[in-house]
PLY file of the C-alpha trace (Angstrom):
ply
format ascii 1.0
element vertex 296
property float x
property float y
property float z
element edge 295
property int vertex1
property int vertex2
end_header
64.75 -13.21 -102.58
63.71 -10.17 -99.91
60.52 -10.85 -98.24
57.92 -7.47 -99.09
56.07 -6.53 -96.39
54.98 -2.50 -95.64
55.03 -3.01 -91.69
58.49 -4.94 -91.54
59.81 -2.66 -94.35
59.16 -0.37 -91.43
61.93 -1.84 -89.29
65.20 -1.33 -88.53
67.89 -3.27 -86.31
69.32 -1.45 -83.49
72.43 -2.68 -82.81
73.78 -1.92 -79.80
73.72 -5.36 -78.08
76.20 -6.46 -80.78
78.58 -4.25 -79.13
77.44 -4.30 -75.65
74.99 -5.87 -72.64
72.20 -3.71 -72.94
68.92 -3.38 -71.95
66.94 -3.87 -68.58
65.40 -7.02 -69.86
68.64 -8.64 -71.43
69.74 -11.91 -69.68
72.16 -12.63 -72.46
74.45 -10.57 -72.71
76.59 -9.11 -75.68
75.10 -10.94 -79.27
78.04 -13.74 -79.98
79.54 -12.69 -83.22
78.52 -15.73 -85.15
74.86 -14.85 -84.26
74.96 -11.46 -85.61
75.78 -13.30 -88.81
72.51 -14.93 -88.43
70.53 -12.05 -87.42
71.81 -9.97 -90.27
70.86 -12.63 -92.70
67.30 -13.17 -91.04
66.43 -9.29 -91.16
67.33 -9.12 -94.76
65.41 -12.04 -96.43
62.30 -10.58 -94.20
63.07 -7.02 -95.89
64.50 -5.00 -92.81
67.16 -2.60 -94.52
68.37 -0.24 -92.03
71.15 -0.80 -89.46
71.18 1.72 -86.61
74.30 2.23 -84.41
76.83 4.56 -82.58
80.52 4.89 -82.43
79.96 4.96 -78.59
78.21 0.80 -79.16
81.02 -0.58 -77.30
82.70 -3.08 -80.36
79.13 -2.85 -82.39
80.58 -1.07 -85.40
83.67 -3.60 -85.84
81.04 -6.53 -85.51
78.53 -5.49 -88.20
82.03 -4.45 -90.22
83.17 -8.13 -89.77
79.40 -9.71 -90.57
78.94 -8.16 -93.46
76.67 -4.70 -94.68
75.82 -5.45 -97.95
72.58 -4.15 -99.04
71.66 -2.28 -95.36
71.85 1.53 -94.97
74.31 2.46 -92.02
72.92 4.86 -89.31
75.55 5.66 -86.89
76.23 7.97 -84.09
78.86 10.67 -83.41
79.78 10.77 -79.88
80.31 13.98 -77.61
83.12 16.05 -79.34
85.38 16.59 -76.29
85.64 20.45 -74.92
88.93 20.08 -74.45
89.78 19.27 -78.37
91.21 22.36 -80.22
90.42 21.19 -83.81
86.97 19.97 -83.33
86.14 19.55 -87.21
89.81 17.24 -87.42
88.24 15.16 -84.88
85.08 14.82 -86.06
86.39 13.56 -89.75
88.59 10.88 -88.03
85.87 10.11 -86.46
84.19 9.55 -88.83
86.72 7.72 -90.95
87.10 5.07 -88.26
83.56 4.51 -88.08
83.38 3.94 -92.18
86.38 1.55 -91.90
84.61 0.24 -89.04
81.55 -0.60 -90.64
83.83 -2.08 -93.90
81.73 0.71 -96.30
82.13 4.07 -98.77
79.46 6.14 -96.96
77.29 6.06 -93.95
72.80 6.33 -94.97
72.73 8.45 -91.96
75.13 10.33 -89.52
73.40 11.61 -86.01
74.36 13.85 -83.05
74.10 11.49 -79.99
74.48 14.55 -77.71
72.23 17.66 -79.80
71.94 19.40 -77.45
76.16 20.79 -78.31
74.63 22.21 -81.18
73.19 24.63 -78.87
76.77 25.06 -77.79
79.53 28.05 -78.05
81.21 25.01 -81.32
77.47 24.56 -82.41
78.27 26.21 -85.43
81.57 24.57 -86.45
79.92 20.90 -85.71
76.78 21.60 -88.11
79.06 22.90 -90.43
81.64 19.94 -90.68
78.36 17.79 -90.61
77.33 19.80 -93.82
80.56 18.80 -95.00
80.92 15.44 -94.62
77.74 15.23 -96.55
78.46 17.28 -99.75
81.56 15.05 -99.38
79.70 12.47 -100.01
80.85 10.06 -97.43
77.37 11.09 -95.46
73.45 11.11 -97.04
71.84 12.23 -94.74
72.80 13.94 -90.90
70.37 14.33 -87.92
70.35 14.28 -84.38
68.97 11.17 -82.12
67.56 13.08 -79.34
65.89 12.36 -75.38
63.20 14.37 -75.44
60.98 16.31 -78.46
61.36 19.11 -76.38
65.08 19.31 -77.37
63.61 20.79 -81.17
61.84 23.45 -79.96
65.53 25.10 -79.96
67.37 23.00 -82.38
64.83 23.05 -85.49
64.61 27.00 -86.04
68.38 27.43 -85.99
69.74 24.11 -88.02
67.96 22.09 -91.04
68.40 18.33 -90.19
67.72 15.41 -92.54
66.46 12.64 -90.09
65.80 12.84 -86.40
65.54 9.65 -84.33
63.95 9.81 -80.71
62.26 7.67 -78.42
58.62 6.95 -78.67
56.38 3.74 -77.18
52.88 3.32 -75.90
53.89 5.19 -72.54
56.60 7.65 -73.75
54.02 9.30 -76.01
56.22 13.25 -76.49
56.99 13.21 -79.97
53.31 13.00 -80.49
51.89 15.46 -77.67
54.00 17.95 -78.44
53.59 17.63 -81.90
56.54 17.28 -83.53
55.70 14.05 -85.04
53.26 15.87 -87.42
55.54 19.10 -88.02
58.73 17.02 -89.13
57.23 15.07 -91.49
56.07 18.22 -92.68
59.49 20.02 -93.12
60.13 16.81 -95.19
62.71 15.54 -91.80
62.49 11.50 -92.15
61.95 9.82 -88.78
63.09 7.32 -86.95
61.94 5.98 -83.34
62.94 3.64 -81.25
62.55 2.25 -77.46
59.52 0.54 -78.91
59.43 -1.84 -76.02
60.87 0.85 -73.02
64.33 -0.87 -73.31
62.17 -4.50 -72.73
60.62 -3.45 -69.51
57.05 -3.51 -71.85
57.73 -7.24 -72.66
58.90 -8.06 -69.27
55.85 -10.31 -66.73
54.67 -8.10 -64.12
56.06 -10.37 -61.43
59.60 -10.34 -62.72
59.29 -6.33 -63.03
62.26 -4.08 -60.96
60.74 -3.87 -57.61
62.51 0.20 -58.13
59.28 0.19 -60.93
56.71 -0.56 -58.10
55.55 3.08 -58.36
53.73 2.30 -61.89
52.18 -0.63 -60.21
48.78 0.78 -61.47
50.25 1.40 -65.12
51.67 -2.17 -65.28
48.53 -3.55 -64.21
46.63 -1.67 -67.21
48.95 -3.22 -69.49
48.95 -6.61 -68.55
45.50 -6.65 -67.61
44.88 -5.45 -71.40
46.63 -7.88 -73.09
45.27 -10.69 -71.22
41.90 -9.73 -72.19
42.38 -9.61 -76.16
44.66 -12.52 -76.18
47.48 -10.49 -77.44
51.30 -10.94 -76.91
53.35 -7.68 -75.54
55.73 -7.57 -78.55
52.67 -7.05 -81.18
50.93 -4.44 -79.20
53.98 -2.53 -78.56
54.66 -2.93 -82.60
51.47 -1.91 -83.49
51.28 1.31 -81.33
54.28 3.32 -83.69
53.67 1.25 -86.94
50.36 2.93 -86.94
51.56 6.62 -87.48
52.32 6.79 -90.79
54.82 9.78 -90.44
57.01 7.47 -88.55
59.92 6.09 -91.12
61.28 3.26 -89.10
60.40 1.71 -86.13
63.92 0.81 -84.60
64.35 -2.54 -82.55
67.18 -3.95 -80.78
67.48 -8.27 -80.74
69.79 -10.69 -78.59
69.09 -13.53 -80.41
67.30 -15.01 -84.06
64.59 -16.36 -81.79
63.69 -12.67 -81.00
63.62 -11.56 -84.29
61.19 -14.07 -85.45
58.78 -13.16 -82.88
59.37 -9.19 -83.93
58.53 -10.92 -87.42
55.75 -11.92 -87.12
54.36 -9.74 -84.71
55.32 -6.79 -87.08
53.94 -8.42 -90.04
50.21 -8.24 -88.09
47.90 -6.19 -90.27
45.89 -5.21 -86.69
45.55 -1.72 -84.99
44.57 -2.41 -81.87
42.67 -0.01 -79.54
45.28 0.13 -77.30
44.92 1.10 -73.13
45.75 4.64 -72.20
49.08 4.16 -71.04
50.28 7.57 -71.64
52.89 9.12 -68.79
54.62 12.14 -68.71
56.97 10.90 -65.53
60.61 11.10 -66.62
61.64 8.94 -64.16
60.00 6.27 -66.16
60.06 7.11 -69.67
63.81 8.24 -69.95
65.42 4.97 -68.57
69.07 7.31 -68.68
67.56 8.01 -65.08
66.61 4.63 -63.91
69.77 4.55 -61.81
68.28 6.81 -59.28
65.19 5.32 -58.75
0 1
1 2
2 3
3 4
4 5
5 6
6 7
7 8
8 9
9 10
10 11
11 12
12 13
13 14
14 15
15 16
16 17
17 18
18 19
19 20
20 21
21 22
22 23
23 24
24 25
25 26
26 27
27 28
28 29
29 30
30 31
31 32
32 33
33 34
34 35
35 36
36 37
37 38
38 39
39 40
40 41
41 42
42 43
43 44
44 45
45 46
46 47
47 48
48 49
49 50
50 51
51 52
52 53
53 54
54 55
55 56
56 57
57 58
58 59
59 60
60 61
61 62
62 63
63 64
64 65
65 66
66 67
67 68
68 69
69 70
70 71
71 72
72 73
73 74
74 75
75 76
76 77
77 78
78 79
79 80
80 81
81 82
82 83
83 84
84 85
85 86
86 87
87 88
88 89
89 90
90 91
91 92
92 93
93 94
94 95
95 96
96 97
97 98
98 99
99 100
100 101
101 102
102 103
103 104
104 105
105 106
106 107
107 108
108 109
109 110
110 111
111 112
112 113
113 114
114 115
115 116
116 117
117 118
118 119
119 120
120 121
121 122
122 123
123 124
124 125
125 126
126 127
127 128
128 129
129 130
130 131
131 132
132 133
133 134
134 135
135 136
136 137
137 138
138 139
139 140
140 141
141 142
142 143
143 144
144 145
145 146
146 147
147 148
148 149
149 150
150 151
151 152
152 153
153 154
154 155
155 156
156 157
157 158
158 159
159 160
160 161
161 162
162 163
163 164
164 165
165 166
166 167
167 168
168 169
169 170
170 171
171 172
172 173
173 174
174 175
175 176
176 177
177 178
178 179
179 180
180 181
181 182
182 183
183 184
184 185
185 186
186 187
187 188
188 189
189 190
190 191
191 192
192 193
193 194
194 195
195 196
196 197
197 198
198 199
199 200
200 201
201 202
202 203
203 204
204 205
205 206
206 207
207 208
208 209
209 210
210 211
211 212
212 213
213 214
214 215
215 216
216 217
217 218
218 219
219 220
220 221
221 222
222 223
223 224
224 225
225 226
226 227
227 228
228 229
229 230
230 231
231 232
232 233
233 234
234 235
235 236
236 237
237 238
238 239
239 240
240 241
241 242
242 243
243 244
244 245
245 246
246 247
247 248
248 249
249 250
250 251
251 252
252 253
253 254
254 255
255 256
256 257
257 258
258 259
259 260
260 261
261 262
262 263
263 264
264 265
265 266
266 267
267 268
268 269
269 270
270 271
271 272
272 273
273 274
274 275
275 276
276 277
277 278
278 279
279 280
280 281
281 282
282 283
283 284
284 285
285 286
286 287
287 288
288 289
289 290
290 291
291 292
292 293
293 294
294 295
C-alpha cells in the first residue's frame, strides 16, 4: 500500500545519477543498477510518483527501462536538435521513440526542451509544432521546457503555450520567485516543477569540506550554517521546507545516490514545519547556475 503524505506527494526523483556521476557533492558515483531497483521501490511505497529524466542522462533512461516504471509518470528531456539536421521533426520523433522504448512505456507524463531557448530559433516553429504533435499523438501528455533562468519566459511565454515548465529554484537561487513567474504560471494554469533543491548538494555539504573555488560566499555559508546550528535543524529539511512551502510549486524534484538518502529526504520532507528561514537570497550567477562553476 502507497504511503499518503501532501509534502512527499510533492516529490519527484531526478534521475540523472542513474545514468551518470553527478553532482558536486557525489562521492559515489553512478547509482549501481540493483540499487535503482531499491530506490524505485522505496519512493513508491512513500507515495513519490514522478520520475524526471533526459535523453542526454548518460544510460539513465535504459536503467529506469530495465527497473521497472510501473505506476510513475515519465518526465524526460529532448536534447539540442542538431543545426546541421535537415529533417528536424524526423529526428525529433526517433527521438522520441528511443526514449519510450528506453523507458519500456506507451507514452511519456511529460516531454521538455532541455535547450528553450531554440524555440527562439530560425526551426522554433517546426520544433513547437512536432511537440504539438507528438502530444495529440498521444505518445506525449504534457510538453514544456526545463529552463536556467526565469528570465528565459519573458520571451518564450507570449509566443508558445507550454504545459509544465521545470527550472531551478532553492533558498539562494530565489528567480522564479523575484521575478515573478512563480505566481503568473500557476496562473496561466502551466504546472511546475523545480529542482536544484539542495544547489546540486553544495547546501548539504559542511562548511569545511566546501570547494575552496566557493570561498567568495564565505559570508553566505556562514549564515547558513550558523542558522541551522542554532534551531537544531538538519540541511536537507530546511532546504525541503523552503520550495514545499509555495503552494504553486507542483513538485519539488530531488536527485538520490543511494536508499540511505532517500530516507533522510523522507523524513525530512514529511516535516509539517515552515521554518523562518535566513536571508540567503543571491542574485550572483556564478553561484546559483552551477553550469558555470567550471570557471570559478
Amino acid at each position: 500500500m502507497q504511503f499518503y503524505n501532501w509534502r512527499m506527494n510533492r516529490l519527484a526523483l531526478g534521475t540523472v545519477q542513474f545514468g551518470q556521476s553527478y553532482g558536486i557533492a557525489n562521492k559515489n558515483g553512478q547509482v549501481p543498477k540493483a540499487d535503482v531497483k531499491s530506490i524505485l521501490r522505496l519512493a513508491f511505497e512513500k507515495g513519490i510518483d514522478t520520475l524526471d529524466t533526459a535523453i542526454s542522462y548518460g544510460v539513465s533512461e535504459s536503467c529506469l527501462g530495465e527497473a521497472g516504471t510501473e505506476g510513475f509518470r515519465l518526465v524526460t528531456k529532448l536534447p539540442l536538435v542538431p543545426a546541421s539536421c535537415s529533417d528536424k521533426a524526423s529526428w525529433i520523433v526517433q527521438q522520441i521513440k528511443a526514449s519510450l522504448c528506453r523507458l519500456g512505456v506507451d507514452s511519456l507524463y511529460g516531454l521538455l526542451m532541455h535547450r528553450a531557448d531554440q524555440l527562439l530559433e530560425s526551426d522554433g516553429e517546426i520544433i513547437f509544432q512536432v511537440l504539438q504533435d507528438l502530444k495529440h499523438s498521444g505518445l506525449v501528455k504534457n510538453i514544456g521546457l526545463s529552463i536556467y533562468a526565469a528570465s528565459e519566459l519573458d520571451l518564450l511565454i507570449p509566443r508558445y503555450r507550454f504545459d509544465l515548465v521545470q527550472a531551478p529554484f532553492n533558498i539562494i537561487d530565489q528567480r522564479l520567485l523575484t521575478s515573478g513567474w512563480l505566481k503568473r504560471l500557476k496562473q496561466e494554469g502551466i504546472i511546475i516543477h523545480t529542482r536544484s533543491a539542495f544547489l546540486q548538494g553544495l547546501l548539504l555539504m559542511p562548511q569545511e569540506e566546501l570547494p575552496p573555488r566557493f570561498a567568495e560566499w564565505s559570508a553566505l555559508w556562514e549564515a547558513w550554517h550558523s542558522w541551522l546550528l542554532q534551531h537544531d535543524v538538519s540541511a536537507v529539511e530546511a532546504c525541503l521546507s523552503f520550495p514545499l512551502s509555495f503552494s504553486e510549486i507542483d513538485r519539488v524534484i530531488v536527485g538520490v545516490d543511494s536508499v540511505c538518502q532517500l530516507e533522510k529526504i523522507v523524513i525530512a520532507a514529511s516535516s509539517s514545519h515552515n521554518y523562518n528561514l535566513p536571508d540567503l537570497y543571491c542574485q550572483d550567477e556564478s553561484l546559483i547556475n552551477p553550469s558555470r562553476w567550471h570557471l570559478l
